[in-house]
C-alpha positions as a Python dict, from the first residue, in 0.01 Angstrom:
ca = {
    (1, 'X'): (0, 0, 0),
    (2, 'X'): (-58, 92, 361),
    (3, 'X'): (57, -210, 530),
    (4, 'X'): (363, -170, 283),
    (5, 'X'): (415, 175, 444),
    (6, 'X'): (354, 93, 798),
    (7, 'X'): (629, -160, 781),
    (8, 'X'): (870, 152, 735),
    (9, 'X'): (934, 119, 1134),
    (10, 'X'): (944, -242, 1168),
    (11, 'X'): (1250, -300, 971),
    (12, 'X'): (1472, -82, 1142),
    (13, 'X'): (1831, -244, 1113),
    (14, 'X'): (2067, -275, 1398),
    (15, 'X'): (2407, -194, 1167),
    (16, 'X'): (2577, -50, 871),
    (17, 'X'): (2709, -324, 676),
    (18, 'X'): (3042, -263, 519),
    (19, 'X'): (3027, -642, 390),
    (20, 'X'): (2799, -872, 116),
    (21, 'X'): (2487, -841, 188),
    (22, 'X'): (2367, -1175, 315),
    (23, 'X'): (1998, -1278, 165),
    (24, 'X'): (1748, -1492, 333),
    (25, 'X'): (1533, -1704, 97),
    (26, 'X'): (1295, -1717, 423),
    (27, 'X'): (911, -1598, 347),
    (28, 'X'): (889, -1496, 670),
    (29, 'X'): (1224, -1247, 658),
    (30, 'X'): (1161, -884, 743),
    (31, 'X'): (1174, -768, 407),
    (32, 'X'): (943, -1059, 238),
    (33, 'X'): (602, -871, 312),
    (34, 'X'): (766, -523, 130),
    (35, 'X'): (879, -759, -189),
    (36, 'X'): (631, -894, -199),
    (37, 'X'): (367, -619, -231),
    (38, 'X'): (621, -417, -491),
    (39, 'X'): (682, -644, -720),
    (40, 'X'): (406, -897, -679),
    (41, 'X'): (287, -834, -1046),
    (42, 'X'): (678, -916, -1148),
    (43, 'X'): (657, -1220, -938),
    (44, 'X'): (324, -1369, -1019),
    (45, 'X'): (508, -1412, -1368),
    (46, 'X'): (817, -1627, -1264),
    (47, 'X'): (668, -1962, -1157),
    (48, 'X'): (910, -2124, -867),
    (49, 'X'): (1086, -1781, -833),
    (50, 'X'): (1357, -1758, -534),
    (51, 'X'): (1322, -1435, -361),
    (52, 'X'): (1604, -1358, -157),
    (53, 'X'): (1586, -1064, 106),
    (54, 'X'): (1753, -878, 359),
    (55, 'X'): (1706, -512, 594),
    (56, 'X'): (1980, -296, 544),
    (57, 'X'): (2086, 87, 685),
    (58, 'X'): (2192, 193, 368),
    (59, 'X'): (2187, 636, 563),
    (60, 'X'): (2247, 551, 910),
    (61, 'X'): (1844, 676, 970),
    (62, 'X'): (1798, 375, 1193),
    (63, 'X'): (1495, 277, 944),
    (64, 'X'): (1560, -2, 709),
    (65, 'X'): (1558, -32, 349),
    (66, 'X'): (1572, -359, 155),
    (67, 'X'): (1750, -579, -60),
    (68, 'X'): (1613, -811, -273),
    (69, 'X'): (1724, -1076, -581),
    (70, 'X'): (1527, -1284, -747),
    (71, 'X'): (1648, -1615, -902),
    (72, 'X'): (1472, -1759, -1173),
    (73, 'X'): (1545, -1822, -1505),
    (74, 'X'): (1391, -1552, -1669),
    (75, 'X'): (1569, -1307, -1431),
    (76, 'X'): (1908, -1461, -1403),
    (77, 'X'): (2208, -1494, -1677),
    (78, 'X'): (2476, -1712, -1657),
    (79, 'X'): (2241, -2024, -1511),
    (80, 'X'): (2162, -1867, -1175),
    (81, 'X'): (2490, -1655, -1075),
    (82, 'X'): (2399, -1349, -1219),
    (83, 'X'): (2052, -1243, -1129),
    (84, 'X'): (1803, -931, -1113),
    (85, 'X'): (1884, -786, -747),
    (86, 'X'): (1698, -447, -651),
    (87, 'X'): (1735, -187, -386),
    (88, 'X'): (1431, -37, -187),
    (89, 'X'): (1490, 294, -49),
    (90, 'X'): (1159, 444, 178),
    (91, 'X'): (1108, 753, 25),
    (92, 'X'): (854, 1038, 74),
    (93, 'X'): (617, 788, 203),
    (94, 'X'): (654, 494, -22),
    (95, 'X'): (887, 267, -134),
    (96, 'X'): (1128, 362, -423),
    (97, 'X'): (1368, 116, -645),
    (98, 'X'): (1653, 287, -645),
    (99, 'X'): (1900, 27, -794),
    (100, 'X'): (1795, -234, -1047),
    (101, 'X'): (2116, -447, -1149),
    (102, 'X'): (2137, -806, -1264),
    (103, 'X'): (2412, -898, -972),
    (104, 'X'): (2555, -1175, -773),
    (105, 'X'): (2714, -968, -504),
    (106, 'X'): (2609, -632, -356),
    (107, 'X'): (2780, -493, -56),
    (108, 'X'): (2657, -177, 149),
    (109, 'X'): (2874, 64, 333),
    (110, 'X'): (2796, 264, 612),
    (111, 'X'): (2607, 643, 543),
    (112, 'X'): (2631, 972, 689),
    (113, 'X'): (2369, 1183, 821),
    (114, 'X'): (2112, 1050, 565),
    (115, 'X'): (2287, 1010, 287),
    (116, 'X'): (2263, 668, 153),
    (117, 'X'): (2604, 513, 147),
    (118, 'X'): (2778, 422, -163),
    (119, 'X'): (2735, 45, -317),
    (120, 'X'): (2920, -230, -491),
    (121, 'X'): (2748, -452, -725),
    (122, 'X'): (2974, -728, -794),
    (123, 'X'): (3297, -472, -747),
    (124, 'X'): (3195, -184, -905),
    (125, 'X'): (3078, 132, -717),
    (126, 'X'): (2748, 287, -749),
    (127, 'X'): (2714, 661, -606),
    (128, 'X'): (2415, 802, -476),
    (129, 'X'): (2277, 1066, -708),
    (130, 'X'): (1993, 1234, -503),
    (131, 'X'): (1735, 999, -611),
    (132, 'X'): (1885, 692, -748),
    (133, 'X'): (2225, 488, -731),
    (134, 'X'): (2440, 551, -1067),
    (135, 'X'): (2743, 373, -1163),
    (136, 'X'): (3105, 586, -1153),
    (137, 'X'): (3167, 533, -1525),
    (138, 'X'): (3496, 580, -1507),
    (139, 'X'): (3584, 275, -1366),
    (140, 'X'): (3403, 26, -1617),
    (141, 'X'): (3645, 74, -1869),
    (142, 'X'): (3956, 260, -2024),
    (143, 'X'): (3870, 570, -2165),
    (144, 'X'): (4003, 630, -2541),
    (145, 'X'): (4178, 876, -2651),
    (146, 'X'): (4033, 1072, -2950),
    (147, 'X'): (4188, 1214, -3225),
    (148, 'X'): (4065, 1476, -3473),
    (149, 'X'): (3978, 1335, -3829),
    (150, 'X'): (4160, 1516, -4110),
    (151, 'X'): (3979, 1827, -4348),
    (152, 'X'): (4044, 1558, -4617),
    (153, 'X'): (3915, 1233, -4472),
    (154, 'X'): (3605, 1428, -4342),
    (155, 'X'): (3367, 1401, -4650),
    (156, 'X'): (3438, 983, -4658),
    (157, 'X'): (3391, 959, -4272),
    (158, 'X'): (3061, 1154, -4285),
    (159, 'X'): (2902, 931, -4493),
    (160, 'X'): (2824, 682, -4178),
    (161, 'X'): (2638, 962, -4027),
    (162, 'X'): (2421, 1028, -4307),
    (163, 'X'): (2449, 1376, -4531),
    (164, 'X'): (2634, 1627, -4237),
    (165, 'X'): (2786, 1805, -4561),
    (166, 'X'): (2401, 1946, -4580),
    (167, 'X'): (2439, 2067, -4183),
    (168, 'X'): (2818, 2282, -4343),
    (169, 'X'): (2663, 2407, -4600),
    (170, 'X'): (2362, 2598, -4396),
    (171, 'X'): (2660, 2720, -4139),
    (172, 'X'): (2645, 2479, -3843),
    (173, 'X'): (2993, 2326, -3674),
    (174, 'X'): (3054, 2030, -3731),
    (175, 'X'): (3345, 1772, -3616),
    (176, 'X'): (3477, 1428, -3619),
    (177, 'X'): (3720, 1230, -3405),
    (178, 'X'): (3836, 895, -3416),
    (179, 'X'): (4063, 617, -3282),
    (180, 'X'): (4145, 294, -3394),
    (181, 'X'): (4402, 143, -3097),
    (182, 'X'): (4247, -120, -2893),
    (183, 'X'): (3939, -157, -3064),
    (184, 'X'): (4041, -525, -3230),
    (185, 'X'): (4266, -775, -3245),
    (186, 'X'): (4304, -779, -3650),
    (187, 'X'): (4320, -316, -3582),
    (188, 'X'): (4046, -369, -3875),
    (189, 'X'): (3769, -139, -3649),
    (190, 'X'): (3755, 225, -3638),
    (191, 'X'): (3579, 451, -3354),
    (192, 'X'): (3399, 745, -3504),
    (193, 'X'): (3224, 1073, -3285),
    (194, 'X'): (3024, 1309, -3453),
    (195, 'X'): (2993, 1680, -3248),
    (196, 'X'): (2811, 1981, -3378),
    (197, 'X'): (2528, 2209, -3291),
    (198, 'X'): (2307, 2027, -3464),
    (199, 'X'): (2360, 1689, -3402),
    (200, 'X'): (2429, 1682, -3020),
    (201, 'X'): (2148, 1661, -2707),
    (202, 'X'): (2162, 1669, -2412),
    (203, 'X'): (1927, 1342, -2391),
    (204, 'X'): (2142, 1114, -2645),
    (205, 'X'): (2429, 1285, -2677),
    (206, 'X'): (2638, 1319, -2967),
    (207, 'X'): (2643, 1043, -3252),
    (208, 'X'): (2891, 778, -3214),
    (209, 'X'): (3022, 479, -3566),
    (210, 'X'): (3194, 190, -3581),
    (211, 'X'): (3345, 124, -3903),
    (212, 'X'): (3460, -219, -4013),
    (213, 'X'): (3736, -221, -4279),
    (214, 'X'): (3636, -488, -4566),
    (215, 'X'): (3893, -477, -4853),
    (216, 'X'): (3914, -141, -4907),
    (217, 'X'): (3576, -34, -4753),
    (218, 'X'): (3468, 30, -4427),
    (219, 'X'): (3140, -97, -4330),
    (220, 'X'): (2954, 67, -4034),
    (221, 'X'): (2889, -187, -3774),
    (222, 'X'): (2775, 28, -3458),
    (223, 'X'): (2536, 322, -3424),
    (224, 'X'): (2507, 450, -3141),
    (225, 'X'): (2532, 768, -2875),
    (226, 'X'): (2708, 886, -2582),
    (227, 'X'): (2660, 1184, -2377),
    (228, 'X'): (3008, 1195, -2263),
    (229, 'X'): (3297, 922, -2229),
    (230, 'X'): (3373, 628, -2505),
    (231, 'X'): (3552, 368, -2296),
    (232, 'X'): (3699, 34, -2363),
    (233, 'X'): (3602, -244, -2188),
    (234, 'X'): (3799, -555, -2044),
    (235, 'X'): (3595, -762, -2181),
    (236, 'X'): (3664, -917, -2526),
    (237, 'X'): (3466, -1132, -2832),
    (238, 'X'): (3605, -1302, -3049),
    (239, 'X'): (3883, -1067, -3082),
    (240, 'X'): (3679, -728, -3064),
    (241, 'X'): (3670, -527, -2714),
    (242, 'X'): (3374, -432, -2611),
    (243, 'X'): (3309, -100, -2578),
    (244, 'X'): (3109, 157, -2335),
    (245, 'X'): (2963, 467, -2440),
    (246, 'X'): (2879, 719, -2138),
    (247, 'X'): (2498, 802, -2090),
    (248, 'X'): (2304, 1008, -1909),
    (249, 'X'): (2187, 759, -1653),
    (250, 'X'): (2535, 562, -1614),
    (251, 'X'): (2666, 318, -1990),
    (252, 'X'): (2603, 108, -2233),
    (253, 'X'): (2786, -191, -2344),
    (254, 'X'): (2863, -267, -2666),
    (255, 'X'): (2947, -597, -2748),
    (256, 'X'): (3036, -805, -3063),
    (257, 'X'): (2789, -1043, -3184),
    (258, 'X'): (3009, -1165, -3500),
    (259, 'X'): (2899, -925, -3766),
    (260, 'X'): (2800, -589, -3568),
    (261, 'X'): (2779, -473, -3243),
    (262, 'X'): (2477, -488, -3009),
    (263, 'X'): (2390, -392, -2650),
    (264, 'X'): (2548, -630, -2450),
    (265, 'X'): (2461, -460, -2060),
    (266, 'X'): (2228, -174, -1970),
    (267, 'X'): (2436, -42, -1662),
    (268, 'X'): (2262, 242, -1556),
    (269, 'X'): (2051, 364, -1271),
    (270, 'X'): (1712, 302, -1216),
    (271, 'X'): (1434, 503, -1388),
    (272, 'X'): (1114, 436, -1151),
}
């Protein structure tokens, strides 16, 4: 990793970019010899990989970090549009992924007395945390508004959450909300939260349901967490939103796959 690390003062940009970042497929760009001793495992895997690079500022340090994206079939979705693009960030004397998005546009703004700038991957901003770039969750979807469940519908809603009567009966809090709005376009869905002493972390967060009405059941469909905002997205299958649930290292997105929902996108920040 030493000739990784002496490259630190080579690629020393000349300017913030406020713009796309524009990637070189070159082998002999700046940033090729830094790719390709990070993720040459990750390569060596994807025969006929692309490897796009490019220097960037992303403080205003006058040393330059790195850019890459790597198109191949097994990193790309949507044919080759969409694809795994990474952030390098020189960090304590090695080189750090900071950002690890599948992405077909990432633009870098100019930073301020070492603070890495803010980022948009394919429109949406990503915020420097300290140590990683996380996304701003409030703009990936519209948050919904939650509603308290009623004393009497409590015992019928808890059953999708297990036995919380158990949790009441020893003394502990516990709560429901709900919403229904937006959720589908036949309004057959319903959102459930579960908060309590018990049943909240502060790794997960508390316990989040979808319930599916059938006839005159409701049939969970989703099981999930969030440690703070339940957001709709824009997005829509066959007639059922998709939905994001806050974590604590940016959302998840939930999306329809015709009988339940699954994770449809992993947006969060990097965790290595």
């Amino acid at each position: 990793m030493r000739s990784v690390l002496a490259l630190a003062a080579f690629l020393a940009s000349t300017s913030a970019m406020a713009a796309p970042v524009s990637l070189s497929e070159s082998p002999y760009a700046p940033a090729r010899s830094v790719v390709n001793v990070v993720f040459g495992g990750y390569m060596a895997g994807l025969t006929g990989v692309s490897v796009q690079s490019a220097v960037v500022d992303l403080d205003g340090d006058k040393t330059g970090d790195i850019v890459a994206r790597f198109v191949h079939s097994a990193a790309c979705r949507d044919g080759n549009k969409v694809c795994r693009t990474v952030v390098l960030r020189h960090m304590g004397g090695d080189w750090t992924i900071v950002l690890d998005r599948y992405a077909d546009e990432i633009e870098v703004g100019k930073g301020y007395r070492d603070v890495p700038a803010p980022v948009k991957v394919d429109g949406k901003e990503w915020e420097w945390d300290g140590k990683r770039y996380l996304p701003i969750v409030a703009d990936l979807g519209e948050e919904l508004s939650l509603k308290a469940v009623s004393d009497s519908a409590k015992p019928s809603v808890g059953k999708a959450f297990g036995d919380p009567e158990k949790l009441s009966a020893a003394g502990y809090r516990v709560s429901y909300t709900f919403a229904q709005d937006g959720l589908s376009k036949n309004k057959d869905l319903m959102l459930v939260k579960m908060e309590g002493d018990m049943v909240c972390g502060k790794l997960n967060g508390c316990p989040v349901r979808v319930l599916k009405q059938e006839g005159e059941k409701w049939r969970p469909v989703m099981a999930s967490s969030t440690t703070g905002k339940v957001m709709l997205s824009r997005m829509s299958r066959q007639g059922y939103r998709d939905i994001i649930l806050e974590t604590k290292d940016g959302a998840l997105q939930m999306g329809w796959t015709g009988s339940a929902y699954a994770v449809a996108d992993r947006i969060e920040g990097a965790t290595k």
